[in-house]
N, C-alpha and C positions, 0 to 999 in steps of 0.2 A: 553410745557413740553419737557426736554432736553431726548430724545432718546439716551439707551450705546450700542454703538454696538458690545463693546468686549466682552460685558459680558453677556450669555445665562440667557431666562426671570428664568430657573428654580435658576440660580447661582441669581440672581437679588434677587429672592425670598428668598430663603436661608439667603442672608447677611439680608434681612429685620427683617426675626428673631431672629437675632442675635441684630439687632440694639433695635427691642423690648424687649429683654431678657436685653440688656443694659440699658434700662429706667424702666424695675421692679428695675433693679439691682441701680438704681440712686433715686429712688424714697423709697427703702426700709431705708435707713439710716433718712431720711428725720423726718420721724415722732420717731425713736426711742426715744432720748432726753427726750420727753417732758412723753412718754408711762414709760421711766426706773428711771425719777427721784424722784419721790415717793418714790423709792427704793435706792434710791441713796447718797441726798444730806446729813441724819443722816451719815451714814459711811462714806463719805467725811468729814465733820465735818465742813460745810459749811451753810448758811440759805439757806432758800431754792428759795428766789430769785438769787441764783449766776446762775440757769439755765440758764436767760438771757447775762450774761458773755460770756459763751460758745456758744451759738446762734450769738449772734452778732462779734464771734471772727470767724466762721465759714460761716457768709455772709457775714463778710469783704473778706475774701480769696475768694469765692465765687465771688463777683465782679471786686477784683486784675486780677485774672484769666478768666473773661468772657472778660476785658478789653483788655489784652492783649493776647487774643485767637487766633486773627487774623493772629499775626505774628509766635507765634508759629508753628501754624497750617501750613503756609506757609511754613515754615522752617523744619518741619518734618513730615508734611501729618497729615489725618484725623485720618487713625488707628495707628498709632505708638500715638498718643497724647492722643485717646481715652484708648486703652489698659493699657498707664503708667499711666496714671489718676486714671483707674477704681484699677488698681497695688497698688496705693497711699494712694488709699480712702480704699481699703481694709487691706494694713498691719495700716492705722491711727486705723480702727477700732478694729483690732485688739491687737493695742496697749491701748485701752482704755479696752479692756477686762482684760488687765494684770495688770492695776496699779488701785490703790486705791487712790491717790494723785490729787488734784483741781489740782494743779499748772500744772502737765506731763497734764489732759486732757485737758488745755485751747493752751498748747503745740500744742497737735495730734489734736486738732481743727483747725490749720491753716494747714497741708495737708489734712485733708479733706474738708475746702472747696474749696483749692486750687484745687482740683481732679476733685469736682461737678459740678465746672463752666468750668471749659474745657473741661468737653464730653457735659454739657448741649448745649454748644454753636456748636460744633464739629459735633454733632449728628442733632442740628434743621436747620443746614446749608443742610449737608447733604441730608439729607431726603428733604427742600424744593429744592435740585436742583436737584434730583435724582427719587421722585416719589410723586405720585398727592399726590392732597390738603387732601384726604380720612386716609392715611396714616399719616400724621399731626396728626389729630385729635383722632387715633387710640392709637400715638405713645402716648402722651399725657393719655391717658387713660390707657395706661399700668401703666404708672407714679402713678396714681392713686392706681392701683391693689398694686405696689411697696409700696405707702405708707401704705398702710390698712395693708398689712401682717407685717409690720413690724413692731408695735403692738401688734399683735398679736404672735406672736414668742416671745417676750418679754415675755406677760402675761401667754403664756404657761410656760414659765422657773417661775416665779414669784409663781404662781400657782402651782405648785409642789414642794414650797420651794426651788428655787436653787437662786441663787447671779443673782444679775443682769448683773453678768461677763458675765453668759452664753449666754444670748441673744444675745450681744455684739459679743461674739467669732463667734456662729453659724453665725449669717449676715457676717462677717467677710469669711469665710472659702464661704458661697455664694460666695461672693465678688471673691475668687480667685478663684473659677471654671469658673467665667463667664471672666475673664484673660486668662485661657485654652481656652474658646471656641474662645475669639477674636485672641489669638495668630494663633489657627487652620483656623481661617477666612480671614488671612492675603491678602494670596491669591484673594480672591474675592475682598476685599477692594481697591488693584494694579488694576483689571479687571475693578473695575466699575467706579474708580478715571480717567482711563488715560486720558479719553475725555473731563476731565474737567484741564487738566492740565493748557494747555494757560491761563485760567482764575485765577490761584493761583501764576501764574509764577512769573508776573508784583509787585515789594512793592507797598503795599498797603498806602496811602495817611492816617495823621493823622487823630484823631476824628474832633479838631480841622477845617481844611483845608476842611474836608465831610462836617461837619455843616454850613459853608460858604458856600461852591459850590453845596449839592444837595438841589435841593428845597422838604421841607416835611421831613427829618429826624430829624430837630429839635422839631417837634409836632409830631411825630413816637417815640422818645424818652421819651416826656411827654403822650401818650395816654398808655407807658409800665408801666411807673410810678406809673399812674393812677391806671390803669387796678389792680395791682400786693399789689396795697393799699388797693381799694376793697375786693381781696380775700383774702389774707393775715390777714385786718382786723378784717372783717367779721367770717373767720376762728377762727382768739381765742380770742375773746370778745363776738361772737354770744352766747355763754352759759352763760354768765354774766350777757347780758339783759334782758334773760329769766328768770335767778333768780330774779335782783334787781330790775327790771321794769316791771314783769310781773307774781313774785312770784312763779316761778317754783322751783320744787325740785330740787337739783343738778344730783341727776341722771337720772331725764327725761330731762331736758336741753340739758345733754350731749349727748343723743339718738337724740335728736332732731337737734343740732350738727351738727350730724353724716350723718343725713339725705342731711346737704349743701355738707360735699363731696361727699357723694352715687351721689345723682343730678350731680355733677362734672365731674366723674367718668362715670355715665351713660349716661351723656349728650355729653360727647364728642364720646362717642362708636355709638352714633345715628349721631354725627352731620358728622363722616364718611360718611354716608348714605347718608345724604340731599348734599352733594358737588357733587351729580348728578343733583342736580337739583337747587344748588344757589352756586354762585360765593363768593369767601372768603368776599368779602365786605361786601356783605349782610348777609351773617354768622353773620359777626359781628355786624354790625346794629340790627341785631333779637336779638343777646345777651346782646345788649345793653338795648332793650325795655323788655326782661323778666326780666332781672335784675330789671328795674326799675317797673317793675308788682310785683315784690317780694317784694320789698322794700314799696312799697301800700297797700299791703295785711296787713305786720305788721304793720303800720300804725294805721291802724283800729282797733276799741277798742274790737275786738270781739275773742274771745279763738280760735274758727274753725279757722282763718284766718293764725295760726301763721305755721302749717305743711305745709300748700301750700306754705308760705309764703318763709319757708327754703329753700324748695326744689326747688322752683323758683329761685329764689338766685343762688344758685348753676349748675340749668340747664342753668342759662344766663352765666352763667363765661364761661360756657365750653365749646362754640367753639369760644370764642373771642382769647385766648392766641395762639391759635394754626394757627387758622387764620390769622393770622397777621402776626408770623413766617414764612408761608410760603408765604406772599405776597413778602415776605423781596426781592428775585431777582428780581421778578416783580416791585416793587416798586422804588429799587435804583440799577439793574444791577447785574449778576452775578459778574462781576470782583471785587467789593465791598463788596458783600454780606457776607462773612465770615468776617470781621471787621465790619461791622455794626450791624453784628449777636451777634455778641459779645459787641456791647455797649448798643444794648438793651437789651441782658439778664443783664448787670450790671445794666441797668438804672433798668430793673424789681428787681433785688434784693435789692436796694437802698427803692426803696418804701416798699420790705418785710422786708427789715432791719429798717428803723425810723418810719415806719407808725402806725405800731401797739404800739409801744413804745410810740411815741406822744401821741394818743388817749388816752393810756392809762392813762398816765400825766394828759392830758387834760379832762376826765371822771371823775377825785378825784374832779374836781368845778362842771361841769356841770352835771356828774349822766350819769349812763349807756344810759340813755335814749337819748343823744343825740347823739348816736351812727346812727340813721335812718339819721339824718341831715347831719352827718358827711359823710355816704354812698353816701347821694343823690348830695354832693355837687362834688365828686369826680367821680360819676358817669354823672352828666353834664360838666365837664370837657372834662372827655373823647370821649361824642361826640362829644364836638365841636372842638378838636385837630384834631379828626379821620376823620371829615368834612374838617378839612380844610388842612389834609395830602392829603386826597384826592385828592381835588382841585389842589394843587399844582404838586404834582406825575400828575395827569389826566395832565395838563397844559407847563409840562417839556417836555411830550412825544408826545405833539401835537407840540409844535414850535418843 
């Protein structure tokens, strides 16, 4: 782990909070959408699947900008990219609290997700060349915290009769405070960057010309995929099979849910903890094998089986993503790592962007229920990518 020597552990400390306040602050817009469009799509005067219009107009930008994060970043550093980003995503948001019009919000959808994919990638470079694996998994759980409240902020305005503008405005005005705190942090971000300079200096080689020369980022590409199919999935159909396949109410379903991201959430707050005592690899391998303990559970024809079964689900997701990010220097090189950081957050948003869409398609012939099949098959995928990234990465650094 790269030691900064210009920058005091209390200063170190400090920007950590800031970068954690910046992934509540990345994770709150996240879940709004889908919590304000009940409220939404009648006064739009839209059906109400256009919701997916604007999700997928928002992790197209999302991966344009995780794509080409690298150069960027190069070109004007971590904090000046992060700051204008989280700048971007907060007046989008607050342009969408002002108008009433599909067409302006499918607009102010492509700077926010232009915004999300350049601190996401900005901030997981970051933090893995800057501080241990514990941190990762921490950050990551904040993300978490960010999406829960941001629901919840919603439902409080909804709830007391207000427009769903409000929601929207309030996340918004977050948004720019937390702009104040990074413009105020600038300073620290110079202090604890300069030791990494050399390694940003060098232009960075296409995806292209990477995928030929390093061995293991083309099955690092596809285990993000994978991984981001999984939870993504899982995430918004798991309430569907509960009702069509297993007769559940729609709002014990949704409780139940709720339980995979708590699991997610909680899981990744604990899997800080165990990186005293297991390397990111076997993080992941563990989270490969709870996942697939959760996905057996539902299986099983029996009612008891389905709670655990969630929540397993969810506790396996939660140190895989994080894990993985921060093997990313270890794996292919600091000099690289901020362009590769960024083609695997696009490759993960590709999977969040068609996978669930697919399924979905694909669910009107086969029935919710093959939702467990469709898990398990992208769930053995991804070990045997992650097996053989391994391999390879292990095998480059021995010759």
């Amino acid at each position: 782990m790269k030691i900064i020597s210009s920058a005091s552990p209390t200063q170190k400390s400090v920007l950590l909070i800031v970068i954690y306040l910046a992934f509540i602050s990345l994770g709150l817009p996240d879940s709004l959408l889908g919590a304000a469009w009940p409220a939404m799509f009648e006064g739009l005067g839209v059906p109400v699947d256009y919701a997916g219009i604007i999700s997928m107009i928002v992790a197209a930008g999302t991966v344009v900008s995780s794509l080409f994060s690298g150069r960027v970043i190069q070109c004007f550093g971590v904090a000046a990219v992060t700051t204008f980003s989280v700048l971007m995503t907060a007046l989008a948001l607050m342009g969408f609290s002002l108008t009433g019009e599909f067409l302006y919000l499918c607009l102010l959808a492509i700077p926010l997700g232009l915004g999300a994919g350049s601190v996401d990638s900005a901030l997981n470079n970051y933090v893995a060349l800057h501080y241990q694996a514990r941190h990762m998994n921490w950050l990551h759980s904040f993300w978490g915290v960010g999406a829960a409240i941001g629901p919840m902020i919603m439902a409080g305005y909804l709830a007391q009769g207000n427009s769903w503008s409000s929601g929207y405005s309030t996340v918004a005005w977050i948004q720019l405070g937390l702009v104040l705190i990074l413009i105020f942090s600038l300073p620290l971000w110079h202090k604890n960057h300069s030791s990494q300079e050399s390694h940003v200096e060098e232009s960075s080689p296409g995806l292209f010309t990477l995928l030929l020369t390093l061995p293991g980022l083309k099955q690092a590409l596809v285990v993000f995929f994978c991984y981001c199919t999984i939870e993504a999935t899982f995430g918004l159909w798991g309430a569907s099979y509960l009702v069509f396949e297993k007769g559940y109410p729609a709002d014990q379903a949704a409780r139940l849910t709720s339980l995979y991201f708590l699991g997610i959430t909680i899981g990744r707050f604990f899997s800080g903890f165990l990186t005293a005592h297991f390397i990111n690899r076997q993080l992941v391998y563990l989270g490969q094998g709870v996942i697939g303990l959760g996905i057996g559970l539902l299986f099983l024809p029996f009612s008891f089986t389905t709670i655990p079964g969630f929540l397993l689900v969810g506790l396996g997701c939660a140190p895989i993503f994080p894990s993985l990010l921060h093997d990313t220097p270890v794996n292919f090189g600091e000099k690289n790592s901020q362009s590769i950081m960024g083609f695997q957050m696009a490759s993960a948003y590709v999977g969040i962007t068609l996978m669930p869409f697919l399924f979905g398609k694909v669910a009107i012939f086969t029935g919710y229920g093959f939702l467990l099949g469709f898990l398990g098959f992208f769930l053995a995928l991804i070990f045997a990518m992650t097996r053989m990234m391994n391999r390879k990465v292990s095998n480059r650094k021995i010759v």
